[in-house]
Structures are given as C-alpha cells and as structure tokens.
N, C-alpha and C positions, 0 to 999 in steps of 0.2 A: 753215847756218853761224851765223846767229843764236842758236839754240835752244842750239850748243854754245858761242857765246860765254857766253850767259845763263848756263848751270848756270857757266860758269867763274868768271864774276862773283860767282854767288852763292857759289860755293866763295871768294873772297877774304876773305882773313882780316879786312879793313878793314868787316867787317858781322858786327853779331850781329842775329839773329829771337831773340824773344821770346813762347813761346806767348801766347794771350789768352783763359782762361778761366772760365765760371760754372756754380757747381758741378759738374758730372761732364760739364759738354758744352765743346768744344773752339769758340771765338768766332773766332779769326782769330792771325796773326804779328802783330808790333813789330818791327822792322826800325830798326835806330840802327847810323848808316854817319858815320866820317868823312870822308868827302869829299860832307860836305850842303850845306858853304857853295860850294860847284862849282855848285851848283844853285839857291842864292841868288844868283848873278854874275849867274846868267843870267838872271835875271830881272829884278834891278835895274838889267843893261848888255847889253843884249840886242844891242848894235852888236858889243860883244864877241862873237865866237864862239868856244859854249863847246868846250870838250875832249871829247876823241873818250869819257871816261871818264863824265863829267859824262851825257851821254844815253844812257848807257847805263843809269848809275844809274838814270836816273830814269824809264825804259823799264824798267826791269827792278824796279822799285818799283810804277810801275803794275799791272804784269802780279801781284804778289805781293797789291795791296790787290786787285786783280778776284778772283783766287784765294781769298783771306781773305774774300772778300763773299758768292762764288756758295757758299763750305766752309758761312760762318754761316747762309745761308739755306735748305742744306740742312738742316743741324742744327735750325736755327727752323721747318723746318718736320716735321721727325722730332717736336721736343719738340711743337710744337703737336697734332701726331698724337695720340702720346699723351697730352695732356691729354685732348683731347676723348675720347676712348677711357676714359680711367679717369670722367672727367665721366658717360659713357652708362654703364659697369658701375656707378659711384654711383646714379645714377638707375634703371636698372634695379631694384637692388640695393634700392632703399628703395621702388621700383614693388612688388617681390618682397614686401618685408616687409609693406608696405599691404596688398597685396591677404592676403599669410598671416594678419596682423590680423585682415583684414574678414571672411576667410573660415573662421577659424580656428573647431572645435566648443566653445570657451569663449566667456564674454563679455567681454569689453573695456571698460571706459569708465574717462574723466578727469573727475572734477568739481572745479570752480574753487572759489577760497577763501569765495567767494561763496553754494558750496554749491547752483552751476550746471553743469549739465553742459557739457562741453569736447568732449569724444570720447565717442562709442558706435561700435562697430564693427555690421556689419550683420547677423551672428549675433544678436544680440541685440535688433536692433531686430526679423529677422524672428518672434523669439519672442515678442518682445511688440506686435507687431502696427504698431508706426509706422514713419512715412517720417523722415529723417533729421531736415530743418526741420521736426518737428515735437517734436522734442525738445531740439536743439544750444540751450544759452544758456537753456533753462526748468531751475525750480528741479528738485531729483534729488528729495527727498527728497516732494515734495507729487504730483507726477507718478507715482514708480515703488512707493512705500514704503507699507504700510497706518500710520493713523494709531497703534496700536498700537504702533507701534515705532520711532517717532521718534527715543524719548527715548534709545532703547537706542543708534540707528545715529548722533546728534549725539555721545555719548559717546565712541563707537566713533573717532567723526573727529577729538574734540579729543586725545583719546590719541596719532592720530596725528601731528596737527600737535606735539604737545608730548615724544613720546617717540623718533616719528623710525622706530620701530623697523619692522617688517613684523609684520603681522597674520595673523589669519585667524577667519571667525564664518561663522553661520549666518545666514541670513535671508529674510524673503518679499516679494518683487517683486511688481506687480500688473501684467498685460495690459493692452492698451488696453479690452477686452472687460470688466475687472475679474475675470481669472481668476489665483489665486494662483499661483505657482512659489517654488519654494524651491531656495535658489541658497549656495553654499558659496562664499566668499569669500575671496582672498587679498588685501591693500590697501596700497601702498606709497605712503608720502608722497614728490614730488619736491621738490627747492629749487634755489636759483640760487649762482652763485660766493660769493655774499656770504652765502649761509646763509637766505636767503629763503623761507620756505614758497611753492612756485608753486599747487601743484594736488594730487588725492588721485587714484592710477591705482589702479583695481580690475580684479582679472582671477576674474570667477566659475566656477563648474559648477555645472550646471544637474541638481541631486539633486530634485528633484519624483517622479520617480518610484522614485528610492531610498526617500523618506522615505514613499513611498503604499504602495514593499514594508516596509519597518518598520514602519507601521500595521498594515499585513496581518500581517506575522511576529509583531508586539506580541499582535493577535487571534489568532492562530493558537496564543500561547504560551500565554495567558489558557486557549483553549479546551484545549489538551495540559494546563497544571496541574490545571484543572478534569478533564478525562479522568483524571489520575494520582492525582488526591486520591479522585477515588471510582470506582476500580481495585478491582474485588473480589480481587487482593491486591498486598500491600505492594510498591512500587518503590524500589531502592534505584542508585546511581549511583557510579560508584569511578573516581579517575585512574588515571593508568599508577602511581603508587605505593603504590595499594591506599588510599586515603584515602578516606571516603567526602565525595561533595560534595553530594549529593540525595539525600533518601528524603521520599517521603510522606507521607501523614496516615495510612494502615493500616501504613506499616511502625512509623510512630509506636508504634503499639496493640500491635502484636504483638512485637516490643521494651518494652514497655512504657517506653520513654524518650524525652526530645521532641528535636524537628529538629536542635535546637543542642547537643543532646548527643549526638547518633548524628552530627555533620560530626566530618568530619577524623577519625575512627575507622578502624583498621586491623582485620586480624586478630591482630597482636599487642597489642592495647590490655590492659592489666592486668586493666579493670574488667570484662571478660568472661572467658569461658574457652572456647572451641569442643572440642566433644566429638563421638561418635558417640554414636549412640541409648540404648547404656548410662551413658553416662557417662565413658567410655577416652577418653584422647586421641585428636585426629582426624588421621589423616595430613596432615602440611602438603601433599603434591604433591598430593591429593585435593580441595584448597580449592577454591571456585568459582571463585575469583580467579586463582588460581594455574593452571589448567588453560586457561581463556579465554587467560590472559599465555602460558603457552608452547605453545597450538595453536592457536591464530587464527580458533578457531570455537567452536560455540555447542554448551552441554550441557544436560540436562534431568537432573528428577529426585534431584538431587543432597541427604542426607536426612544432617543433623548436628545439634545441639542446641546452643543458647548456656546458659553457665550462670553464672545471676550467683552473686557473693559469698553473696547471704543464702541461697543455695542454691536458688532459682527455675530452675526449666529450660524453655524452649520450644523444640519439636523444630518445625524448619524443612524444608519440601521447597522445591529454589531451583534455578530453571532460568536462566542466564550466559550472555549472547550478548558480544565482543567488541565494540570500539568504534576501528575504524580508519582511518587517513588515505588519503589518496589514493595514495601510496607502501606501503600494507599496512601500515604500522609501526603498534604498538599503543598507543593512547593510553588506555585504560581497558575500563570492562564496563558493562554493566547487567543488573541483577541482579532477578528477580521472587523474590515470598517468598511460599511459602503456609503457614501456621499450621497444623499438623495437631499438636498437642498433645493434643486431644480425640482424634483419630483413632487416634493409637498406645496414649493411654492405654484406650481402649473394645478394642483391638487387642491388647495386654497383658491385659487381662477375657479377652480371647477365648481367649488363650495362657492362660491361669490356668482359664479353664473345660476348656479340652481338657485340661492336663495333670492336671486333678481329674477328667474322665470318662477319662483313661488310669491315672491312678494307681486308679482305683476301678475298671477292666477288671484292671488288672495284680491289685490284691487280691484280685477276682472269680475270677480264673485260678490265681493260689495257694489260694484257698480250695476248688476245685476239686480242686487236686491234694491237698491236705489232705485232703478227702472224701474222693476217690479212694484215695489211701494208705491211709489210716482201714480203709475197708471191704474193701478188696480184699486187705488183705495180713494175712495170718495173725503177722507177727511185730511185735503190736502195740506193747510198748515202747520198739522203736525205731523207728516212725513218729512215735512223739509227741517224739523230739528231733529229726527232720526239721520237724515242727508249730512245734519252738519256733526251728528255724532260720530257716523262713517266717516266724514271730513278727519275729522281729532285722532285717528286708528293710524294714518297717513301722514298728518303734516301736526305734530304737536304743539302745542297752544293753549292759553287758558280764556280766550273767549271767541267765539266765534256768531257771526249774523249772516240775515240774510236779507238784504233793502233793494225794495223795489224803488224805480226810479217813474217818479208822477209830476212829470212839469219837470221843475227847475230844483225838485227837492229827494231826496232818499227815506223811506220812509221802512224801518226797521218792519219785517213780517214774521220773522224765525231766529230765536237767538238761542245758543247753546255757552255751558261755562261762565264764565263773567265773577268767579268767585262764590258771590251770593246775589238772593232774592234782591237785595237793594241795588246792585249795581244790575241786575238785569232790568229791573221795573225802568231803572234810569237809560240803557240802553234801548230799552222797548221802545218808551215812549219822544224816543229821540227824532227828533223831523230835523233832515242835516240840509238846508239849504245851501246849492252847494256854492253861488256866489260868498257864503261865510266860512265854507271848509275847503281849501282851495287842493286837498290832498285828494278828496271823492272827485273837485272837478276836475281835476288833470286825468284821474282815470276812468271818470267817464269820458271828456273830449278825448284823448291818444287812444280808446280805447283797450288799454294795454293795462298790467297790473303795477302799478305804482307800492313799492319795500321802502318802509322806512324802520333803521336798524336801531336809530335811540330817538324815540319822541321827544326826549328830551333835552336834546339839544338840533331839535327842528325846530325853527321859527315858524312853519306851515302849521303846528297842530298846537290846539287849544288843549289844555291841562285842564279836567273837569275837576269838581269836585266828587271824591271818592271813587275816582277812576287814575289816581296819581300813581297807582303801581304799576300802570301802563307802561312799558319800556320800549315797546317796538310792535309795528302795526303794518299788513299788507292789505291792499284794496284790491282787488280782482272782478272787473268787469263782466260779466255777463252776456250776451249778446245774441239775437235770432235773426238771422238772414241782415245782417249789417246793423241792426236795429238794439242799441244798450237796453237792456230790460232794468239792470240794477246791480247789484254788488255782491261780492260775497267777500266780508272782513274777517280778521282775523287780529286776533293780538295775543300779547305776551309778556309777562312783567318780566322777561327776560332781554337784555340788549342783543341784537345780530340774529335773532330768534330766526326766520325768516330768508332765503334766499331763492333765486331763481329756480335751482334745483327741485328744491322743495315742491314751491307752486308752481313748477313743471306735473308734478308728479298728479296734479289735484284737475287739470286741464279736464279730462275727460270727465269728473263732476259736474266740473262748468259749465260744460257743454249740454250734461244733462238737467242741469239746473235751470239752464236757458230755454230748454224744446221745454219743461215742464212749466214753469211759469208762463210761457209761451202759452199752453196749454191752456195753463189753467185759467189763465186771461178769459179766452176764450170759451174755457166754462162757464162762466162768471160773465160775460157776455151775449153769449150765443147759443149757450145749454147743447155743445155739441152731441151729434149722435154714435151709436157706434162706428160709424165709417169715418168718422171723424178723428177719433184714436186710433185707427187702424190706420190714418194717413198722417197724423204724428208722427204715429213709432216709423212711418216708412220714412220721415221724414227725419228724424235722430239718425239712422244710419247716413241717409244722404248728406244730413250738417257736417258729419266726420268724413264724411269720403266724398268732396264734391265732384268728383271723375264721373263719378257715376249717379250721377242728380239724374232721376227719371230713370233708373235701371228697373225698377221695381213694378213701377208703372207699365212699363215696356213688356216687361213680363206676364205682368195680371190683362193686358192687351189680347197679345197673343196669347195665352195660355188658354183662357177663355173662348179667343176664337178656334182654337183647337179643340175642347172642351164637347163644342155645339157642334165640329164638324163631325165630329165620335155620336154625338148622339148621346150624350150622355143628360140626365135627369137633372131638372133646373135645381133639386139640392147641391149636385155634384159640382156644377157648371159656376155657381155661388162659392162653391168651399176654393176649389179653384182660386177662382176670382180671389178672396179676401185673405187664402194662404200667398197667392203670389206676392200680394202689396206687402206682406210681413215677413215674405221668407229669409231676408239677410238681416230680420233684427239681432240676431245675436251677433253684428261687426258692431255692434257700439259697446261690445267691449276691447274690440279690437286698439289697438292705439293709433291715435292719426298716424304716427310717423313711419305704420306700416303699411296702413291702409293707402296714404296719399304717395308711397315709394313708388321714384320715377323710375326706377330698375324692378330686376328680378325678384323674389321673394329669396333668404337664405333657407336651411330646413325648420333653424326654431321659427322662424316667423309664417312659415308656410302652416306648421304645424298650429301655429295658435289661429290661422287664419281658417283650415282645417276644420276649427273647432267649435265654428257659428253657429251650425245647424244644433249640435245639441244645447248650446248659450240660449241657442233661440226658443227652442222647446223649453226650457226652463222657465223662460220671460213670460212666453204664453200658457203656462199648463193650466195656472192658475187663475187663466179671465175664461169667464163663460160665454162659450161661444156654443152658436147652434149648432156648429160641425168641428170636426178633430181636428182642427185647425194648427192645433200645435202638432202632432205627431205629423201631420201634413209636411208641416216646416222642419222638423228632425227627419224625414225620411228624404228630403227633395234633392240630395247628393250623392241618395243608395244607385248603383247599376243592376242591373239584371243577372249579368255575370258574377256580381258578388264581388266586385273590385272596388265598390264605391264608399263613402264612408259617411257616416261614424263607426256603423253597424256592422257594413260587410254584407246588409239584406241581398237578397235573388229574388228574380221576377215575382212569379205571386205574394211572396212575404212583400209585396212594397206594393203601397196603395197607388191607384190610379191615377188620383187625383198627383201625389208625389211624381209619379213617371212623366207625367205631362208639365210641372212644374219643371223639372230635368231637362226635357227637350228644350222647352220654350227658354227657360234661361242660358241653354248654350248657344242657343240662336241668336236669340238678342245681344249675348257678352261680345260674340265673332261678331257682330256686323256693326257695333259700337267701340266708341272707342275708350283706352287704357292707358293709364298715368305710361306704362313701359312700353307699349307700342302702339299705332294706332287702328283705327278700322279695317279687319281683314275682309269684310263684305259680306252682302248676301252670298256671294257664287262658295265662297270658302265653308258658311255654314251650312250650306245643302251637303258638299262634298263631305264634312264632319261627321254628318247625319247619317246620311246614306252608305258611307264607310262601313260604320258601328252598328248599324242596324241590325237589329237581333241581337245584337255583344254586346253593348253597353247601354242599346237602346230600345225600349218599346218599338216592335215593327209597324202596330196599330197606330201610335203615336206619331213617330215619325211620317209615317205617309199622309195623315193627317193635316201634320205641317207644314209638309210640302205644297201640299193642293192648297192649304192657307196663303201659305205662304205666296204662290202664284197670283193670286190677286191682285190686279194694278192697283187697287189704293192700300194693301200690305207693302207693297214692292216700292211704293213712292213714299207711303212712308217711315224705310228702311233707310230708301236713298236719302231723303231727306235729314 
C-alpha cells in the first residue's frame, strides 16, 4: 500500500524531477515540490505534528535521493570501467608501438639539439654492437659517424633545424668493432607548440649490402665494358624505339663514326642509307630491329650494307637477340655486327673469276661449234654467218662481215646484222678497193686491227648512203702462215662501241677464220681429201701454239712406227696414224696466251689445258671417219693406273691404239722443245719410260718404243 501510495505521490502534479546530468552519463533527479515548507514546520516545530502529506514527502524524497545515489554510482562506476579500459588499450597501444619501434627492421633514433642521442631503438643498437646506456645522452656524431663526414651530417642538421622540411641522404655509421655500414636516411626535425626545435628523429635502412652489390655490379660493369670494347665484333644496343643507346669501340671502327654520333641513331637517320648487298633498297620488315620488335626472339646472319653520302659502303653480317621485361613486353635489342666488307668484296673476285672461266668455257664451246661447223659442213658460206653470229654472242654490234682479200680489193663473202635487207644487199655487194679505203689498207698492210671510235668525225671513212648510222667501225685482219686472207668488220651505230679488249676477246675466231678460209681456198682449188682436213685441223692447233709446229706430225711418226713394230693390223696402224695428226685438236680452244706461256702453267690454266682431250672428241665425234678416231683422241691422256685423265680409264678400258698415242707423245714432248723449258732429250725420255712402265705405261708399248726408238735414222732424227 505504500509503494502504491508512493508512485501516487510522485504522480502529483505539486513536484517536478529534474534529470541531473554530465556529459552523456545520467547523475541523479532534482526534485522541487511545493509543499517543502511542510517539511521545514517540522523541523523547526516538531511538537507540531506534521501532516499526513508532509512525511510522505519526505519518505518519498528519500527513497528518490537513495535512487539518484545508488543510479550515479552505477554510472561512476560503468564510466570509471571504461576509463581504466581505454587507459590499458592506451598503454597497451603505445606498449605495441614501443616494442614495433624497438623491434622494427629500420633504425630509429632521436638526437637532442645538443647533438646527443635521445632514442635508439634496439635494431640498431644490435647492429652496432651496444647496450643502450652505452650510447643514450653520448654525442651522435663522435660515437657513430667517421670523422670524414661530420662536416657533411652538421650541415645536414642545420638544414633541418632551419628549413623544417623532411629529408633524406646517404651515409656511413661505424660499429662498436669500427666496421662501416651504410645506412639511407630519412630525418624529421620535431618542435614544440611554440615553434621550438626539440630534437632531430631519424628513421634509416641499413643498404651496406646494397651499396657492396653496387661495388660489385660497378666491377662487374667496368669488366662487361671492357669485354664489349674488345669484342672481336662491333656491339650495338637499341631501345623499344629503335634509337641506338650503346655501341662500342669496334662498332665505332666499322661505321667509321664515333659513340656520339652513332647515339640516338635509327634506321631511318638521313645520314645513312641501308641497302642490300647490291646496293637496292633493303626491305624495312627484314631490318634486325624490326624482326626482334615483332618476334620476340633472336636472328642470325642477317647481311645489308650501310651506305653513306660520300658513297662509302660497309656490308654488315648482324645477328639480334631481343631485350625483354619480365611481362615479355619488348624494350629493345642487341645487336652484334660483323665487318665482312673484305669478305664479299674477295667473294665478288671470286664471282668475277668464275664468271671470266664461264664466259671463257662458253667462248671455248662456241669456238668448238665454229670448228665443228667449219670442217664438218660442206656448205661453207653459210657457216661463216653462223661464225659471225657467234661473233655478236661476244663482241656486240649491229653489223658484222666477212671479206676476202683478191688482189688489191676486199670482197664482202658473209655478212650478218646490218639492220635490214637493204643495207646488207649494199654491203654484200661492196668490192672495197683498198687504194679508196685507206682504213681496210692500213689493216691489211700493219696486219693489225685498226678501231675507229666515231666514223664521223674520221676523215679516213666515206659516209655511204643509208649506211649514215654508222658511228664506229673495227677491221680485223685475218691471216694464214704470214699470209692476210681478208677481214673480218664490225660496226655500230653506236660511238667508242669498240675497244682492244673487246677484239682481244674475238682473236681466237680469227684465227679460226683464217685456217677455214685457208681451207676452203683450197677446197675450191684443190678438192682436198680427207688427209687433208685431218692436216688442217692439225694445223689450227699449231697456228695457236707455234712452240709446237710439227708436234703432232712427230707423233703420228713414231706412233705409227711403234704401231708396225707390235704388229698390229694395217686398220689399227692407219687409226694410229690419223688419231696422232688430230690428237691436240681440242688446244684450239685453248687461248694463245696459255698455250704460247713462257713459264709454268697456274691450276686454272693447267686445268683448261687438261681439258683438250675431251674438246677434241667433241670436234671429232661428229666427222665420219673409218675408225674411232675420236674416242682415240679422248682416251690418249688415260694411264693404265687410272691416274690419267679426263676419265680416270685403267689398262684394258683404254684402247691400244690410245696407249700408243700416250707413249709416243711423251716421247716426242721430252725430246722437243717448250715455250718453259727446253729439250730434255732422247736419254731423259727412255729413262721416263722405262720408269713407269707397267704404272703409267703400256709395258708392250714402251718396249716397242724403245727398240724404235734405237734406230739411227729415229735417233738422228730426234737429234736433229
């Protein structure tokens, strides 16, 4: 009944409560009632008894300040909770941070204005060997710093005191042991509210062995430049934009241009030109650079030329490896260069020599078929404009003849070119007396070929009509045993057409020109027979090689008489005989100036000399003869051993007739004599003979030619 009086009470409108609170926590009610002075009566008239209202109040004010007391001393003691609670996360909290300080893989320290140390954390005392009181409150700089560097870190600290700002340097700390470390530094000056300098907080990294890999990498670079400067060849270096950033001392050389003028070079730089080995533009996708940038790997071999301005070219071989990141992405190249300038130009020699022993095989092979036509073919006037079309293969021109010389006049026989039908009928029918063309008689009297490079402004030559595009003209004499036969012209509506070189090149035509007109004279004469041809053609070798005028003769001699001493069948004895007269026809493709050489032969000319025997069967395969006259003549160099050539034949593969041509020509060559040396004698070719015999030589054969040879009218004449 109390309890419900009480709330009733407190329900009475005659009281307000009034919370009581400090900052977010609730302290206790205020309690302001008009009926208080009920509660002063009673106290200052206590005989008075108060009203039944009056202790109620004041029972029920109690009960409200016990309430209000035990509310705050919960509250007081919640807030005191949490203090202490945030107090121990603070202390923890700055426990945490101490110890992550102390323990932290940097170094720590505070030095006072004093230029005392404040703080080291223990990182750093363990790297440098002390206990804490052995350093706190000692000067920094006499203690940790070599004296070398005072000057630099006093500086360092008035900066900071006076600029305030945050730092950072290099520098070298010393051990307690006095061992250096090198420590990277970041340095923040503190101050106080008032703007104070307090102290200097440094927080370092300990780069000691950064700066001992730097050493290293510094030596390691020293020793790569030195490796790259003397690289036996040129190193060159290029970003992802083709710039070069590095080249060498040999790429120096082999550009001919120095370091600072090959940086930053592309392949489009003006001051070059990149080519191919001729000289052509060089495919840009083909570039070293260009091929590394879009395949991601490495090329060899790679063969362009640079070419400068003043026209200088170095032909480059350059092998390009990539240069990429850890993601593959391409950051540039490096580039080797090797200098073969020397190599392609000795390589061009080589190409210049083979195309001069091709062009002088292809001559050889026309000269051949010339022969061949020559002799073989009964319809000789038009062999001699296939002659002069072979002529045109060789020595270019747009007309070419061929005039015989009858008396005191030239009388055109064979003409090729001339333009057209008209201008040949007119050269055809040309009879050049040479008292009126004083250009044909200088070359037939000097016997020599007379070049004239512009008819047109020679006073010597008559201007025909519709022969005015005449610009330049050579006459080339002919000639048989001393004797001019006639001419063989040439022209060109071009000026300078025409030079010694040239109709050097045509000589050996000439020569064949000459035995065949020669020839055919004498067809036209004399209706020669076959022994007649067969002593032509021996006589075209001897017009090129007169060293050896009668070698051939010499040979079908004795060969013959060896033939008869064997016993051999008057067909064999005959084939003999009329292989011997032909067997060096194939040196008339020889060139005189090998054939006629007063020295040694070198390999290529031994090798084209080598090569008669099969020239020769070529010449002859195709005239009918009663016996294998030609295989005769390809086999008459075979040995028995199989050392001899073309073939390589051994004894039975080589015909008899061959083995006997072999002795007999080595006999006759030793006892005659040689542009290079001269007559070794009979004695020397018995002892050659008898040597080899069996090895290189028919035994049958040889002894044969011995007992021939013995003979006082063989022997006399040898000597003779």
């Amino acid at each position: 009944m109390r309890i419900r009086y009480f709330f009733k009470i407190v329900r009475n409108k005659k009281k307000i409560f009034l919370p009581l609170i400090m900052g977010f926590f609730l302290l206790g009610l205020l309690m302001i009632a008009n009926e208080l002075f009920d509660v002063s009566r009673l106290i200052l008239s206590p005989s008075s008894p108060p009203s039944q209202i009056v202790w109620t109040d004041l029972i029920s004010g109690l009960i409200m300040l016990i309430l209000v007391a035990v509310t705050t001393l919960i509250v007081l003691y919640k807030q005191t909770e949490k203090i202490v609670k945030i107090e121990k996360d603070l202390y923890n909290e700055r426990a945490f941070q101490y110890k992550l300080i102390e323990k932290a893989p940097v170094f720590f320290v505070a030095i006072n204005q004093d230029g005392k140390t404040r703080f080291i954390n223990q990182t750093m005392l363990n790297a440098l060997g002390y206990q804490k009181h052995e350093v706190l409150k000692k000067d920094y700089l006499q203690q940790f710093v070599p004296d070398k560097q005072h000057d630099m870190l006093k500086k360092i600290f008035s900066n900071l005191q006076q600029k305030g700002s945050p730092t950072h340097n290099e520098n070298i700390i010393l051990t307690k042991d006095k061992q250096e470390l090198w420590i990277r530094w970041y340095g923040q000056p503190i101050y106080n509210k008032n703007n104070e300098y307090l102290y200097l907080i440094g927080v370092g990294v300990n780069i000691t062995q950064q700066k001992k890999s730097e050493q290293e990498l510094d030596s390691q670079l020293q020793i790569n430049n030195l490796l790259l400067n003397t690289s036996p060849v040129g190193i060159a270096i290029m970003d992802k934009e083709g710039k070069t950033v590095y080249a060498n001392k040999l790429a120096e050389k082999i550009l001919g241009i120095s370091r600072d003028e090959i940086k930053d070079r592309d392949y489009n730089d003006e001051n070059w030109k990149i080519t191919d080995l001729e000289g052509n533009p060089f495919p840009e996708e083909q570039l070293p650079f260009n091929l590394v940038k879009k395949h991601h790997k490495s090329f060899y071999g790679i063969e362009h030329a640079i070419k400068w301005p003043d026209g200088r070219m170095v032909f480059l071989s350059i092998n390009a490896s990539p240069i990429l990141d850890d993601n593959g992405s391409f950051q540039g190249g490096v580039f080797s260069l090797t200098d073969i300038t020397d190599q392609k130009i000795k390589e061009k020699e080589r190409e210049m020599l083979f195309y001069l022993e091709r062009e002088q095989s292809n001559l050889i092979n026309m000269e051949q078929q010339m022969a061949l036509n020559l002799i073989s073919n009964k319809d000789f006037l038009s062999k001699l404009n296939q002659v002069l079309k072979f002529v045109s293969k060789i020595v270019s021109h747009n007309g070419a003849d061929i005039a015989l010389l009858e008396g005191d006049s030239l009388r055109v026989i064979a003409i090729y070119g001339y333009k057209d039908k008209s201008c040949r009928d007119m050269v055809k029918n040309l009879r050049q007396n040479l008292n009126k063309f004083p250009i044909e008689k200088e070359a037939v009297t000097a016997k020599k070929p007379v070049i004239v490079s512009d008819v047109h402004k020679d006073p010597r030559w008559e201007i025909v009509k519709s022969l005015e595009w005449i610009r330049s003209s050579a006459k080339i004499p002919f000639t048989f045993e001393g004797k001019v036969l006639g001419t063989l012209g040439l022209v060109s509506e071009k000026p300078h057409a025409f030079n010694n070189s040239n109709i050097k090149k045509i000589e050996s035509f000439v020569h064949g020109i000459a035995i065949a007109i020669h020839n055919y004279q004498n067809y036209s004469n004399l209706q020669k027979t076959k022994d007649d041809i067969i002593l032509a053609m021996t006589r075209i070798v001897e017009t090129r090689d007169p060293y050896t005028a009668g070698h051939q003769e010499g040979v079908a001699n004795l060969g013959t008489a060896i033939a008869i001493k064997m016993g051999l069948s008057n067909e064999k004895i005959e084939a003999v005989k009329i292989a011997s007269l032909v067997h060096d026809i194939g040196k008339i493709s020889i060139p005189s100036e090998i054939s006629n050489k007063p020295s040694r032969l070198n390999e290529i000319e031994y090798n084209l000399v080598k090569n008669h025997p099969k020239l020769g069967y070529e010449i002859l395969k195709g005239i009918s003869f009663t016996y294998p006259i030609a295989e005769i003549v390809h086999q008459h160099h075979e040995k028995i051993d199989g050392s001899g050539y073309p073939r390589g034949l051994k004894e039975e593969e080589i015909m008899i007739e061959a083995r006997i041509i072999c002795v007999a020509d080595v006999y006759e060559a030793m006892a005659s004599h040689r542009p290079y040396r001269p007559a070794l004698g009979i004695k020397a070719a018995e002892e050659e003979l008898l040597k080899n015999k069996g090895i290189l030589y028919d035994s049958e054969v040889v002894d044969a030619c011995i007992k021939v040879c013995q003979n006082e009218q063989m022997v006399k004449l040898y000597n003779n």
